[in-house]
TORGU-12614 format. One record per residue (C-alpha): residue in one letter; x, y, z. Coordinates in steps of 0.1 Angstrom, whole numbers, plus 5000, padded with zeros to 4 digits. Layout:
<nodes>
AXYZ...
</nodes>
This chain:
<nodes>
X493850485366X491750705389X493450895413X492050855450X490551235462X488051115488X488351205524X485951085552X485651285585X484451185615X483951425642X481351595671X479951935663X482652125682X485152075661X482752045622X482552445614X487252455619X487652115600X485552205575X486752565574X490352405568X489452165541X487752395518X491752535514X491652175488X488552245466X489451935443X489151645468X485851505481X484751505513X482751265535X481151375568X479451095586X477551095618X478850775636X475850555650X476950175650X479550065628X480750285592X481850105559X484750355551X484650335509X488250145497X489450455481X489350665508X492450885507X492450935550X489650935576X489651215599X488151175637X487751455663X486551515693X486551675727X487951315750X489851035744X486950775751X484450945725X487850935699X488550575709X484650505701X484950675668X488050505656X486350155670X483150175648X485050245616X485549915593X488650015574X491849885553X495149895570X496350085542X494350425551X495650685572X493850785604X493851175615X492851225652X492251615662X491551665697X493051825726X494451565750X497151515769X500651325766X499450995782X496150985761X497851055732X500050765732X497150565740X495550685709X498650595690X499150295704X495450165693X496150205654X495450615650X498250715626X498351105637X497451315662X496851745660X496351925687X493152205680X496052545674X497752265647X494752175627X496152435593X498452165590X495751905581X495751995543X499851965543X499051605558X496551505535X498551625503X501051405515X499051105519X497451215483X501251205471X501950895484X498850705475X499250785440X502550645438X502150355460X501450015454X498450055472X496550285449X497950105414X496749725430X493449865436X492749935397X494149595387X491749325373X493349055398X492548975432X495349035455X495948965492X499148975512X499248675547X501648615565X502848315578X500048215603X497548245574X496748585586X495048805560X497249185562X495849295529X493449285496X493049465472X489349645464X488349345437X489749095464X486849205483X484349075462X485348725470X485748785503X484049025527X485049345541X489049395554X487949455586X486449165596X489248945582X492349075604X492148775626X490748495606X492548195595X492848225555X493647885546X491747765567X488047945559X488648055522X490547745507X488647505492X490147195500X487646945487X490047025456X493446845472X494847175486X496547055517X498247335545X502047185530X500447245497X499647565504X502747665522X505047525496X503547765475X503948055497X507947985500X507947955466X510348165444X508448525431X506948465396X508548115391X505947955404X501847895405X499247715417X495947615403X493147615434X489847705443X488647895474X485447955494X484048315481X481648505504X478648355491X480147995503X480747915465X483447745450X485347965427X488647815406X491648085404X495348035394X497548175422X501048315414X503748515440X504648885437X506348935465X507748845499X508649115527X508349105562X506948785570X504148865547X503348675511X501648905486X500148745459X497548755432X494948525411X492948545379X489448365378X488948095359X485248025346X484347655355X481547725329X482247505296X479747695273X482447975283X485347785279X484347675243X483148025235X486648115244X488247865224X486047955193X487548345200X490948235197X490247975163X488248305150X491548535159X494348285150X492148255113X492348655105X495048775083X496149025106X498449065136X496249065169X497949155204X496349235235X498549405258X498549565296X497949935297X502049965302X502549815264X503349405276X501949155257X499548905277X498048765240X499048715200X497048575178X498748315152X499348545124X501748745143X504148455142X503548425102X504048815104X506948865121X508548555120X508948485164X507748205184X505048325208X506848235238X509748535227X506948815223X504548705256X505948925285X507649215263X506249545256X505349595225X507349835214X510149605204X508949535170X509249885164X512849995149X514150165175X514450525153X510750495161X510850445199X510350845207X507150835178X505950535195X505650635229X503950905212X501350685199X500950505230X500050815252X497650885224X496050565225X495250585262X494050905258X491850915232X491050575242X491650435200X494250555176X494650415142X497350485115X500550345099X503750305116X507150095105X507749715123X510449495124X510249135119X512648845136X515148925112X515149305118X513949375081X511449675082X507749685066X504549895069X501949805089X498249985093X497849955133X494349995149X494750065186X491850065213X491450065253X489749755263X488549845299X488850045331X492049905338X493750035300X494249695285X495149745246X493349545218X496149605185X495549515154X498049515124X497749485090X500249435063X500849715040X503749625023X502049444990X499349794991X502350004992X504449834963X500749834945X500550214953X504450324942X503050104911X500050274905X501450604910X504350504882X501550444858X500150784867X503750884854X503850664824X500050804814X501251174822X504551124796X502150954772X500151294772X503151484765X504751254741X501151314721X501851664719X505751664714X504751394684X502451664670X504951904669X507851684658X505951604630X505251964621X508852004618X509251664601X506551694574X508251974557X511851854557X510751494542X508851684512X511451944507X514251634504X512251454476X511251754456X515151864454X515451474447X513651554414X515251894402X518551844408X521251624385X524351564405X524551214420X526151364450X523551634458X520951384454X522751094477X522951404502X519051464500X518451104503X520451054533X518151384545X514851274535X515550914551X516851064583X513851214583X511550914581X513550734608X512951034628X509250974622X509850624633X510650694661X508550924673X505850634663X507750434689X507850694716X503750684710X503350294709X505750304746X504050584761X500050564751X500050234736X499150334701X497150064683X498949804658X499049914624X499549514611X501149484577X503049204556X506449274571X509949064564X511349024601X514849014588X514949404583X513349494616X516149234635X519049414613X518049744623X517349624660X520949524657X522549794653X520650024680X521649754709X525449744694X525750134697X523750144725X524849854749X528149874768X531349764745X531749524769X528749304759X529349064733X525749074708X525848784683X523048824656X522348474637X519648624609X519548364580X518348404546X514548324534X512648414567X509148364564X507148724562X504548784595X501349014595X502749284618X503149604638X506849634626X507649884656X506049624681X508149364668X511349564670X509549684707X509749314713X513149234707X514649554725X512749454755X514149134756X518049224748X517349534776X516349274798X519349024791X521349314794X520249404831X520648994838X524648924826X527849024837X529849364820X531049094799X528548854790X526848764756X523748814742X522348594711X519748694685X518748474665X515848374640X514348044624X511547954606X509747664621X506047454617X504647344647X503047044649X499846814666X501946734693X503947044704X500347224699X499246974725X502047044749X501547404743X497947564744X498847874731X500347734697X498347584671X499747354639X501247574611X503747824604X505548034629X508748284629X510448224659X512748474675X515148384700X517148594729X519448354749X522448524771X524348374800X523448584835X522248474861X518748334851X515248334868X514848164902X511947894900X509448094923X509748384899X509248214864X505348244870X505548614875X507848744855X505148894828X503049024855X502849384852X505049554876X506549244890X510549354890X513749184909X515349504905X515949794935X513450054940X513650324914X515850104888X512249964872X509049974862X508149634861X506249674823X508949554800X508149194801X505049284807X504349484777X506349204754X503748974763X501049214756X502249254719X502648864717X499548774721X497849094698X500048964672X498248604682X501448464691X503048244721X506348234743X508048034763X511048064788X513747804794X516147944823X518047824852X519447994882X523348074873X523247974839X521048214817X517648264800X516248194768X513248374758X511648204724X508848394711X506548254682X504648504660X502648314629X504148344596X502648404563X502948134535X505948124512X504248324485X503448594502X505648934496X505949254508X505349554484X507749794479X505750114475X509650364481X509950414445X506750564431X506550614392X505750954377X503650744353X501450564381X499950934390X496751014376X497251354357X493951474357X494351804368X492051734399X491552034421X492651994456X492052204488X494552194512X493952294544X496952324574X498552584597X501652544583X502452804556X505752594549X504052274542X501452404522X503752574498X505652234493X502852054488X501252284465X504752274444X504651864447X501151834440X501252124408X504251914397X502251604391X499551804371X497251884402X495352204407X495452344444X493752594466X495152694503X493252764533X495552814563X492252854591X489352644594X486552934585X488553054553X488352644543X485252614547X484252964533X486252824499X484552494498X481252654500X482152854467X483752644445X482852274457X481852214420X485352274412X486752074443X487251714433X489251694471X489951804504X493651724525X492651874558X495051844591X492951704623X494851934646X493752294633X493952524669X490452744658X488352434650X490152114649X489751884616X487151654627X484751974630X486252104595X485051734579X481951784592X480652104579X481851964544X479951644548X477051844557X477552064526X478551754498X478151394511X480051274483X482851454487X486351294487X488251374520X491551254532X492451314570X496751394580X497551394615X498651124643X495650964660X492051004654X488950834668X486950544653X483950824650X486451044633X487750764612X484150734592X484151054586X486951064556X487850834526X491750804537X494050874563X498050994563X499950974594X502151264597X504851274590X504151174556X506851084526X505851304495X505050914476X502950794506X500951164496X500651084454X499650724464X497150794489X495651064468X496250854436X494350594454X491550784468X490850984430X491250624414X488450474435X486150774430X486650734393X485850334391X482950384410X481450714387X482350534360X480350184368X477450424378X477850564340X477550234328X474750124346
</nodes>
């Protein structure tokens, strides 16, 4: 609200030069000097009106030509006596100075300024009502500056009959009407009637009491538009407002809401009869009240403030809103607008979670990289001492150490499939010895107080599989069983071979007529809730508390079904348990998986091949060299990429092939493979390390992923020589 600094002064010439002189002591109020002719329009806002002048008469003629409100001061300076003064006084002038008094005058008018901005006066007059005070002979005693609008000047209203010229009463309004009204109680009461405006037309307002003191009935309206294209436009507003998804409130500059659109019922969950009247600071919690406030003196001060901020719905639970605040009008009326965060926020803890997840699949690259390193060595060391030593017990020892080994390896393969989502390396694979080993981790691994029953019966069909996926599967689903039962529940495995039919293919789109494996994991806690069972393999859905998941387990189980072209279904009820059935195709009966663990001296090639071997590690070139020179291979080291390349260059006539590691630090492998394809096109190359790229992958004959047994070496090599030798050998033929 503006704050009233205008002051009119009306006075002869004598007294101008000291009045002026005076008020220049208050340089930031305005001042009006008018020459009085006829009659003077003093503005609304007018803080006070000063008159001066030499007699009483000429004073009396100034104060008779102003047209003024009630509620402004009058000043009179002049130098009169007793009698005349009391005259003055008696005819409406507020204050009299004598000439000697007039340094008072700015004391006087910062008191009236004082006053007027904290009166009623001055905070009715910025309102966007129309409000008059009568008393009871219908006697207009006060409007406010729109009121004035509708109905003339104050001045010439003092003595007319309200009711009677202003009140339409072609509308019904009767005087007993109209007075039952005015003794009505304050805000309990309103009446719907039109009155007369200055321009003699008919204009509909609803009426309502503010107060009653002194005789006098002080009450205000709000126009309402007869016109229908406005009404409907209105009503098309509040359909258009009531259809957005957000929360829309329009409140008074003070923070009360006057309007709500539908949503904010949905929203917060109140009836909009509880909100309408209250500021709207109660759907704050009320830690927030000082920040709040905050935001609200912002708002009208900047005129728009937009940002997030907590609310609290009906049933005081807490979510995060985006609130867009902005001043209306004049008068400070808010326009608010909220939007639901909390689904964006859960998205954004999400998002940043897989941020995580990709960061630990970076490391877990490198850590695999150098696990293996450490592992490579350790697993060809074990099975050369396999083959030189004699004692039974030694060699059970190395055994144990070379297979300790490889399940280290496993696992790191694991930690690569969690974190970066390796691709599937499918193979025939017998289920029976991934759900064995799976047993075991869960029963050292899960509380004592669990109870883990494992049904694994004989003659399980084989599956084409990612045997660490599979196993990825089943921990997933006993993890999650876990988090669902009691400390003392029970957990079920269990397997079965099964062929699905026309008709459960039919009730199932997923499944098609054949063979299937089918893997069970059935415990007892408290199931999934029916409004949940659709979401439960979204990614990042989770019933759990913040921080206690990710949301990906199930998730990531049904990711690995379906590679593996498989289906699963989910039979659960609230308090009783869940059973997960997952269906993975099986292989025919005569199919078999190869055991490739015990590698015959005599299925080598002894050829004396030459072989360049080309790694950082001194350690695991010297025990390859031995394993390799113990199955009648010739081999040259290179332990940089320029000193490999410099020694295939020299004697690549010699070189029948090249075991290069893809992660060398001066040049890595794929650049090494390269410069050798550029040099001999035909030469035989065979790739070790953890992950390459498809373009990489065309650029050698085989691949090893470290960390390699010393059989999977022979046979790859074997392998690779054997092929080359077919294919020179159909060439000498031809």
């Amino acid at each position: 609200m503006g704050v009233v600094s205008k002051i009119v002064v009306v006075c002869s010439d004598a007294y101008r030069s000291s009045i002026s002189k005076c008020l220049d002591t208050l340089p930031d109020l305005n001042f009006m000097y008018i020459d009085v002719e006829e009659h003077v329009d003093i503005p609304e806002d007018a803080l006070a009106v000063v008159i001066s002048s030499l007699n009483y008469e000429e004073n009396i003629s100034f104060y008779s030509q102003l047209n003024l409100n009630d509620h402004i001061p009058v000043i009179c300076i002049s130098e009169l006596g007793e009698d005349e003064v009391i005259k003055l006084l008696s005819k409406g002038i507020d204050f009299h100075l004598e000439p000697f008094q007039i340094s008072r005058l700015p004391v006087l008018i910062n008191k009236f300024r004082k006053f007027h901005e904290h009166s009623d006066f001055h905070y009715m007059n910025h309102l966007p009502y129309v409000i008059v005070a009568v008393d009871r002979f219908h006697q207009l005693k006060y409007m406010n500056k729109l009121a004035t609008t509708y109905f003339g000047h104050f001045s010439n209203l003092k003595k007319v009959d309200w009711f009677e010229h202003y009140i339409d009463h072609d509308n019904g309004i009767t005087e007993d009407s109209f007075f039952e009204f005015l003794i009505s109680p304050v805000n309990e009461f309103h009446l719907d009637f039109p009155i007369i405006d200055i321009n003699k037309e008919s204009v509909d307002m609803q009426w309502r009491i503010l107060k009653i003191e002194n005789d006098a009935v002080l009450f205000c309206a709000t126009v309402c538009s007869v016109d229908e294209s406005s009404l409907e436009r209105i009503h098309d507003q509040e359909i258009l407002l009531d259809q957005s998804t957000d929360a829309v409130f329009v409140c008074e500059n003070n923070g009360t809401i006057i309007y709500m659109n539908h949503t904010v019922s949905l929203l917060y969950g109140f009836d909009p009869h509880e909100l309408k009247g209250r500021t709207i600071d109660v759907l704050c919690p009320s830690s927030d009240y000082d920040v709040f406030g905050e935001i609200h003196e912002r708002a009208l001060k900047s005129r728009e403030w937009i940002g997030e901020m907590r609310q609290v719905d009906v049933n005081g639970d807490e979510f995060i809103v985006c609130s867009r605040w902005s001043v209306m009008n004049e008068s400070g009326h808010l326009l608010i607008t909220n939007t639901d965060m909390t689904d964006m926020k859960v998205y954004e803890d999400h998002f940043l979670r897989t941020q995580r997840l990709e960061s630990i699949g970076t490391l877990a690259g490198g850590v695999a990289h150098d696990l293996n390193n450490v592992l490579s060595p350790i697993i060809m060391a074990s099975f050369m001492l396999q083959m030189k030593v004699t004692d039974k017990k030694s060699q059970k020892l190395l055994k144990t150490i070379e297979e300790s080994a490889e399940r280290g390896s496993e696992i790191i393969k694991q930690i690569l499939a969690f974190a970066k989502g390796d691709d599937n390396q499918l193979g025939v694979v017998q289920p029976k010895h991934i759900l064995r080993e799976t047993f075991k981790i869960i029963s050292s691994t899960f509380p004592k107080t669990v109870e883990i029953i494992s049904d694994i019966p004989k003659g399980l069909w084989t599956i084409q599989a990612d045997a660490v996926q599979i196993q990825q599967i089943i921990l997933n689903l006993c993890l999650n069983a876990k988090d669902a039962i009691n400390s003392d529940g029970k957990i079920n495995i269990h397997a079965e071979n099964i062929i699905i039919d026309k008709n459960f293919s039919q009730l199932h789109p997923d499944a098609e007529v054949g063979p299937y494996l089918k893997l069970s994991v059935v415990d007892n806690g408290h199931g999934i809730l029916p409004d949940h069972k659709d979401k439960i393999f979204q990614a990042f859905f989770t019933t759990k508390e913040y921080g206690q998941g990710t949301g990906l387990g199930l998730s990531t189980v049904m990711t690995i079904i379906k590679r593996h072209h498989g289906f699963v279904l989910v039979d659960s009820h609230a308090g009783l348990g869940t059973n997960f059935q997952v269906f993975i195709p099986a292989l025919p009966e005569n199919y078999s998986v190869e055991n490739n663990d015990m590698l015959s001296l005599f299925d080598v090639r002894k050829h004396e091949e030459c072989i360049l071997l080309i790694d950082e590690s001194e350690e695991l070139l010297e025990l390859t060299t031995e394993l390799l020179e113990a199955y009648g291979y010739r081999c040259m080291q290179s332990t940089n990429a320029a000193e490999a390349i410099g020694t295939y260059v020299q004697y690549q006539d010699e070189i029948d092939l090249v075991l290069t590691n893809l992660h060398m630090s001066d040049m890595n492998g794929a650049s090494i493979l390269r410069a050798i394809r550029k040099i001999n096109d035909k030469a035989l190359l065979i790739a070790s390390g953890h992950d390459y790229t498809k373009e990489v992958g065309e650029l050698f004959n085989a691949a090893l992923k470290r960390p390699y047994t010393a059989r999977k070496l022979l046979q790859t090599i074997n392998d690779c020589l054997e092929v080359n030798y077919n294919e020179e050998e159909a060439l000498s033929a031809n």
